[in-house]
C-alpha positions as CSV (number, residue, x, y, z in Angstrom):
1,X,9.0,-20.4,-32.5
2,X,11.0,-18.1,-30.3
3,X,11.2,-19.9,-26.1
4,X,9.4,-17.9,-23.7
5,X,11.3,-16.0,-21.4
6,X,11.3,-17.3,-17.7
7,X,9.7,-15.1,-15.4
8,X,11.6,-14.6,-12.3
9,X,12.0,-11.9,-9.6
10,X,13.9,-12.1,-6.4
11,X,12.2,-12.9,-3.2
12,X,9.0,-14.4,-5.0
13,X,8.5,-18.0,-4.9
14,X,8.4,-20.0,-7.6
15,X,6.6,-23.5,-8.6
16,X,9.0,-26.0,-10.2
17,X,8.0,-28.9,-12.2
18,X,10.6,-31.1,-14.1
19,X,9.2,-34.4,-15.8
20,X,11.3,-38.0,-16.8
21,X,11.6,-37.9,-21.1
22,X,8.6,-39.6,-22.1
23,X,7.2,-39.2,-18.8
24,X,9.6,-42.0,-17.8
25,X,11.2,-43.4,-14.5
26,X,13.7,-40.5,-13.2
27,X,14.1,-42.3,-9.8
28,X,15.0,-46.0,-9.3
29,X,16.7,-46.9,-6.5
30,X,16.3,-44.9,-2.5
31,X,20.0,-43.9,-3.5
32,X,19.1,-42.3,-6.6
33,X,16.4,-39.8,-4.2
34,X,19.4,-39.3,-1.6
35,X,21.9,-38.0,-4.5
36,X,19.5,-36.1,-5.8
37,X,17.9,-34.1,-2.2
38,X,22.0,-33.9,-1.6
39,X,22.7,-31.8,-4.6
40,X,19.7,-30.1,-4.5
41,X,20.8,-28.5,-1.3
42,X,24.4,-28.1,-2.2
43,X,23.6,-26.0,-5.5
44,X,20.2,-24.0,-3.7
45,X,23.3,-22.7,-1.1
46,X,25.6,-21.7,-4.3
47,X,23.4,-20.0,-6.2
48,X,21.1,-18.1,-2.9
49,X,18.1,-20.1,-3.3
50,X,15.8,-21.1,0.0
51,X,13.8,-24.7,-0.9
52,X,10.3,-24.5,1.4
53,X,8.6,-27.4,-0.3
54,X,9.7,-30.7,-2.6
55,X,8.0,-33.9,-3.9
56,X,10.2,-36.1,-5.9
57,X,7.6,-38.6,-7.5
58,X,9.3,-41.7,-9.5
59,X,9.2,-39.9,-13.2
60,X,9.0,-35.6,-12.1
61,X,9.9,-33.5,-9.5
62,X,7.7,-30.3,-7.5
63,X,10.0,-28.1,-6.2
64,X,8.6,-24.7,-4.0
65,X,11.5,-22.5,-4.1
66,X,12.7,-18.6,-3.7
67,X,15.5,-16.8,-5.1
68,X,17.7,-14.0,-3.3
69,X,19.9,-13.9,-6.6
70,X,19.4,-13.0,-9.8
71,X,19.0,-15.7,-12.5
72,X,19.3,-18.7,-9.6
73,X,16.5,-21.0,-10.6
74,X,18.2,-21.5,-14.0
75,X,21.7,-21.7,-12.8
76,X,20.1,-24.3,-10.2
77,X,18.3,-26.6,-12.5
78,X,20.7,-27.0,-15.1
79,X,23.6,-27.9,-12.5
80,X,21.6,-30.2,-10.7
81,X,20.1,-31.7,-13.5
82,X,23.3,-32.1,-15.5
83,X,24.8,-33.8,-12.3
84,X,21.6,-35.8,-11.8
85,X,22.1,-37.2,-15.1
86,X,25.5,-37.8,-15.0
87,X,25.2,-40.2,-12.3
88,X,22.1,-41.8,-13.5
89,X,23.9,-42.6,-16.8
90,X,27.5,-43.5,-15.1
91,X,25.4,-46.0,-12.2
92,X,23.2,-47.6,-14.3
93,X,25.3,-47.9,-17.9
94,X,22.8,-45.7,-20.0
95,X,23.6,-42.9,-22.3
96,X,21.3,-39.9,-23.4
97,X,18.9,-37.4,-22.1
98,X,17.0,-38.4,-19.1
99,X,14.6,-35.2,-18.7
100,X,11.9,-33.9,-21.2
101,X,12.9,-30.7,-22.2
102,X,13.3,-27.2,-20.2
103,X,11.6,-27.4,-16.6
104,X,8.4,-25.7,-16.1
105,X,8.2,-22.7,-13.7
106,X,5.6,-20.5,-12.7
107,X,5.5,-17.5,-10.5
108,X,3.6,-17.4,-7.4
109,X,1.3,-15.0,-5.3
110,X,2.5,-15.8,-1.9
111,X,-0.5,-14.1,-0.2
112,X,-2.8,-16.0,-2.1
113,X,-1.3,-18.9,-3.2
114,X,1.5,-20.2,-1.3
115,X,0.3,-22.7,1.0
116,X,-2.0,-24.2,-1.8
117,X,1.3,-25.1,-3.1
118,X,2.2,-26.6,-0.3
119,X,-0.4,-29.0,-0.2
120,X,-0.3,-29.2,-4.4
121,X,3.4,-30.9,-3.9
122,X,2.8,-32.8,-0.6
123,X,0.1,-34.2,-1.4
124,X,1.2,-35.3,-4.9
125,X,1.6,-39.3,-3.7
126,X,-2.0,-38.9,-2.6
127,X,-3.4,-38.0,-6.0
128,X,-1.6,-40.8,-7.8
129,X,-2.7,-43.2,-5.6
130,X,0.9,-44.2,-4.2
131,X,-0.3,-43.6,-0.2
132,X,-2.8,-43.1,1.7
133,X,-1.5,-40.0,3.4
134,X,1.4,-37.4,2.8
135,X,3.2,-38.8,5.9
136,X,4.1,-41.9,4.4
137,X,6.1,-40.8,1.8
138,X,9.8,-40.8,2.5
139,X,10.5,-38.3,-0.3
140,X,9.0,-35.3,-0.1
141,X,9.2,-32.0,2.3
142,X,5.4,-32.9,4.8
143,X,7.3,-34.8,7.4
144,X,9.7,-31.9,8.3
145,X,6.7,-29.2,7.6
146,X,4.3,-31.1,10.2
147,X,6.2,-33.7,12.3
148,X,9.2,-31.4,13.0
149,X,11.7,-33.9,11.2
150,X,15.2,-32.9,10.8
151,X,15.7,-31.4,7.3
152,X,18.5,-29.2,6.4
153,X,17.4,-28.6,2.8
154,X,14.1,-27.0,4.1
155,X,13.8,-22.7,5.1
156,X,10.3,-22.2,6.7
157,X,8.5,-18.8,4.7
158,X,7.1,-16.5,6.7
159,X,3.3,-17.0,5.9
160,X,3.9,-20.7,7.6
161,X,5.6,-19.5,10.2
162,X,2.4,-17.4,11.2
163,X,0.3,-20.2,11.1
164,X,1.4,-20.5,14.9
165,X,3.0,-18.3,17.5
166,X,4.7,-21.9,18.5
167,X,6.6,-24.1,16.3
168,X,4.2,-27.4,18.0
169,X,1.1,-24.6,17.0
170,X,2.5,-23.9,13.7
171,X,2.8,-27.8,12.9
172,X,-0.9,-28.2,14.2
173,X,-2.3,-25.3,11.9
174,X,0.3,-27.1,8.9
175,X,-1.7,-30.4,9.0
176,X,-4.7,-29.3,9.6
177,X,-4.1,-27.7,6.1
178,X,-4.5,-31.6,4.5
179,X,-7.5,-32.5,6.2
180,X,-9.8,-31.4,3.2
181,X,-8.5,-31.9,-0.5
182,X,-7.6,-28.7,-3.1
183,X,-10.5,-27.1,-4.8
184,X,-10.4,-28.4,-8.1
185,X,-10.2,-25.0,-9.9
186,X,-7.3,-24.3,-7.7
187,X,-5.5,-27.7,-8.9
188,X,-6.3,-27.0,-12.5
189,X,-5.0,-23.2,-12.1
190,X,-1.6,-24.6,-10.6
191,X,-1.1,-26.9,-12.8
192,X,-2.1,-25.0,-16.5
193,X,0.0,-21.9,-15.1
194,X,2.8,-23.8,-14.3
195,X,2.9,-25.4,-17.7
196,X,2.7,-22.2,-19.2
197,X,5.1,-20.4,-17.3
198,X,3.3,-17.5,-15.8
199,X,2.3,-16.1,-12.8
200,X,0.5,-17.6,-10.2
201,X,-2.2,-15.1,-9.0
202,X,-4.6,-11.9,-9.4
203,X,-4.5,-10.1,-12.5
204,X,-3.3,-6.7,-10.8
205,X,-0.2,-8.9,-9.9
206,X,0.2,-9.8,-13.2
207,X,0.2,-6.2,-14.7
208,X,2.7,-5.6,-11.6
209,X,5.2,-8.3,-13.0
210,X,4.6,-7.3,-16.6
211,X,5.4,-3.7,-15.5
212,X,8.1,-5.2,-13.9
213,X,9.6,-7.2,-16.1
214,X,8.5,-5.9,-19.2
215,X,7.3,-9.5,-20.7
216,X,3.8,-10.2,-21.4
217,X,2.5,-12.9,-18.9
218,X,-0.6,-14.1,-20.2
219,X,-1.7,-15.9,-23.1
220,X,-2.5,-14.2,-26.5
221,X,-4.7,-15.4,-28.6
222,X,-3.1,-18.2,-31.1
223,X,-2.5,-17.5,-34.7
224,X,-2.1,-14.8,-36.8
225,X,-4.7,-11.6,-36.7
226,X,-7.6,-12.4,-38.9
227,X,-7.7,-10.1,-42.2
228,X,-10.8,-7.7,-42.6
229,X,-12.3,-9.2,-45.3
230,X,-14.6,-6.0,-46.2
231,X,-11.0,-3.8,-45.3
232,X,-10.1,-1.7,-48.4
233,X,-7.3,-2.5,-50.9
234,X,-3.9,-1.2,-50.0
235,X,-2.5,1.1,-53.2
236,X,0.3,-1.4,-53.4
237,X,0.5,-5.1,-53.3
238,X,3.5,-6.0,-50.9
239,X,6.6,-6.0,-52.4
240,X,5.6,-6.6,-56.3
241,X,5.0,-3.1,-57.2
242,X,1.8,-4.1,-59.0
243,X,-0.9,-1.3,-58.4
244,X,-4.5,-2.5,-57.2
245,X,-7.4,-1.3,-59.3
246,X,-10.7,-2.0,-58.7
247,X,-12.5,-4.9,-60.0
248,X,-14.4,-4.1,-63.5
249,X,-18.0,-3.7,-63.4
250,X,-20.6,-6.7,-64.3
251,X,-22.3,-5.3,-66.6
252,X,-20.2,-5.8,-69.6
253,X,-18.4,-8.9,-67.8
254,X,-20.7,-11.4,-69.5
255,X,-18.9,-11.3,-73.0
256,X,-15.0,-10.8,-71.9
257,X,-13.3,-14.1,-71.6
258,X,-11.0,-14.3,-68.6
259,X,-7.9,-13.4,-70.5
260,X,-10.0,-9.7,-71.3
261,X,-10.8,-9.7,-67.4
262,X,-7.4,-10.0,-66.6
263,X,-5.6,-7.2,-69.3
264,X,-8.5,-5.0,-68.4
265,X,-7.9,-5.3,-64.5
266,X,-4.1,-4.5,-64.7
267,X,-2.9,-2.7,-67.7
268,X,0.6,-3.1,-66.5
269,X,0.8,-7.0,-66.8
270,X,1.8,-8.9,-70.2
271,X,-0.6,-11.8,-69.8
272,X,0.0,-15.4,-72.2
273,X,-1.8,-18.3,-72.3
274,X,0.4,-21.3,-70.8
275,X,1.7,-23.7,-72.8
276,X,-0.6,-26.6,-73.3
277,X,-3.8,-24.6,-71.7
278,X,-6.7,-24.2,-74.1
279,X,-8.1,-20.6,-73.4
280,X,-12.1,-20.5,-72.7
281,X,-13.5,-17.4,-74.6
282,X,-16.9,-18.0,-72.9
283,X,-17.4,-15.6,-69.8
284,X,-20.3,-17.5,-68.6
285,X,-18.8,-21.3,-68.9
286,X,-18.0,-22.7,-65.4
287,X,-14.7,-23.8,-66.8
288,X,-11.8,-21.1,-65.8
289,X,-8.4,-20.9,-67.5
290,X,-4.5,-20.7,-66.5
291,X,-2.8,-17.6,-68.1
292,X,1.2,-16.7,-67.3
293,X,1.7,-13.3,-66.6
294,X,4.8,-11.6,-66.6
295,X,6.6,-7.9,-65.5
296,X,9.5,-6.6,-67.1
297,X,12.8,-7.5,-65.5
298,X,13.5,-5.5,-62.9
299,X,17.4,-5.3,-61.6
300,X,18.3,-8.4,-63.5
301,X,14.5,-10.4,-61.4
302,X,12.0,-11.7,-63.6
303,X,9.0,-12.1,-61.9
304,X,6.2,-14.4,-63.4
305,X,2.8,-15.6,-61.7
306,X,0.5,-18.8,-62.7
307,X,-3.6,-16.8,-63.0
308,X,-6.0,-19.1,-62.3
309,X,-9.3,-16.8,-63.4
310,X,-12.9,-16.5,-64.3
311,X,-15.7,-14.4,-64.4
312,X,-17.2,-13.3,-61.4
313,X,-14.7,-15.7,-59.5
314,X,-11.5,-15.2,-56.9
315,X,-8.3,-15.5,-58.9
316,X,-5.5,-16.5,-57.3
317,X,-1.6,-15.2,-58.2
318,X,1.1,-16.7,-56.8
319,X,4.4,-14.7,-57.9
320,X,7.9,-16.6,-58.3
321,X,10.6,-14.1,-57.5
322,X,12.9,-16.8,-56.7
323,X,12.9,-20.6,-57.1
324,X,11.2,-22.3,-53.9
325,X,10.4,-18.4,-52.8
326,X,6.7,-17.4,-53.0
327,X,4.4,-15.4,-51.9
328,X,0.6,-15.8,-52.7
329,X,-2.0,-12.7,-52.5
330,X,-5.8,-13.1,-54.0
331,X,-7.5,-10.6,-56.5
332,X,-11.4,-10.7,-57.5
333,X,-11.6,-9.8,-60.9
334,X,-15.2,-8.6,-60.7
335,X,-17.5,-7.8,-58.0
């Protein structure tokens, strides 16, 4: 199954979940959370990305970021993730993969959604029970959004900065933000379109980014398109060159044996009886019978089918062009 493209335009924000493989410990030490924040910065400068909110939890990461460059939140995460790893492996004398797979990323509708995100990743320690409030946690972005505290990683977006006309105002209006918990259909929508990987918002943005981008990003429906069952015959069966008649009447059905239902439905197949396979001459017995059927060779192919048949019953052909190659299509031999 084919990866789903990222979705990514400049100057829109994107949410940014990475997990531990297995869901395991990413973080161990406070020195592993300093080289990380450290890098983080260094590569968001390379590669023109501004950071506006983090969480590092012990076994993922919530990153709130937005690109002024083309292609940055890729060229981000896999440098600072290789680097991450590297050091991981080097300090603590392990070897292998240390993440689960690609990162999950999700466009977002800053108008509508932004500062929902905001409180999504600060108060990520809250919801797993590690403290009692964002400000006690060391390792994410709260203390710098509300208490002022000195963190060059951050750049404030301009929907927080209008939360006051004051930066003392703005951090009033930011916590008083936490004083009453996410909606729970808000949490769920963050989450499920984060794992998905698509857009955060209305659905006129999403035709907008569609348009845009020229990727679907919602979710079709799973699975292949159901077949019409009442939809006519096509005149040719895919690929086999064997015509489709229609299925002989019933009313002389009762006295041909399978083997007659079969030569009379397709005058164009030599039809045997299988080696071993006792042929049932009675229309009407529940039993049905196996019959080889073969074409003439075509370009040096043979192609030969196993007919399991009966009267008034679905027959099934399943056609060997090729050892190991098959491809199965179902006839009813009468109505």
């Amino acid at each position: 199954m084919p990866r789903r493209p990222r979705l990514n335009l400049i100057g829109m924000p994107l949410h940014i979940v990475q997990r531990g493989n297995n869901r395991a410990a990413c973080f161990f030490a406070e020195e592993d959370y300093h080289f990380y924040l450290h890098w983080l910065g260094i590569y968001a400068k390379q590669y023109g990305r501004s950071i506006h909110a983090y969480v590092l939890m012990t076994n993922h990461v919530h990153l709130l970021l937005k690109p002024s460059k083309p292609h940055a939140p890729a060229k981000l995460m896999q440098s600072l993730g290789r680097r991450y790893v590297q050091y991981i492996n080097k300090v603590y004398h392990r070897s292998g993969t240390l993440w689960e797979g690609r990162y999950k990323a999700s466009l977002v509708h800053a108008e509508e959604y932004l500062l929902a995100c905001h409180r999504y990743i600060e108060m990520n320690p809250v919801r797993a029970n590690m403290i009692a409030h964002p400000r006690e946690y060391a390792w994410s972005s709260y203390a710098a959004n509300v208490d002022g505290k000195s963190d060059l990683l951050l750049t404030c977006h301009d929907l927080v900065e209008w939360l006051g006309a004051t930066v003392t105002q703005r951090q009033q209006a930011y916590a008083a933000l936490f004083r009453t918990e996410l909606d729970v259909e808000v949490i769920d929508a963050i989450r499920a379109m984060t794992h998905k990987g698509q857009v955060l918002g209305g659905q006129r943005l999403k035709d907008d980014v569609a348009a845009m981008l020229g990727n679907r990003v919602m979710s079709g429906t799973r699975g292949r398109k159901r077949k019409d069952v009442n939809a006519p015959f096509h005149d040719e069966q895919m690929g086999l060159g064997f015509e489709r008649k229609e299925a002989p009447s019933m009313k002389n059905d009762l006295t041909l044996s399978p083997r007659a239902l079969l030569a009379e439905a397709n005058q164009n197949i030599r039809i045997s009886l299988v080696d071993g396979m006792e042929e049932d001459e009675n229309a009407h017995d529940a039993k049905s019978s196996i019959y080889a059927a073969s074409r003439p060779k075509t370009a040096g192919n043979s192609r030969q089918c196993l007919i399991l048949a009966g009267p008034g019953r679905w027959a099934t052909t399943r056609v060997m062009s090729q050892p190991q190659d098959a491809n199965e299509a179902t006839w009813r031999m009468a109505a």
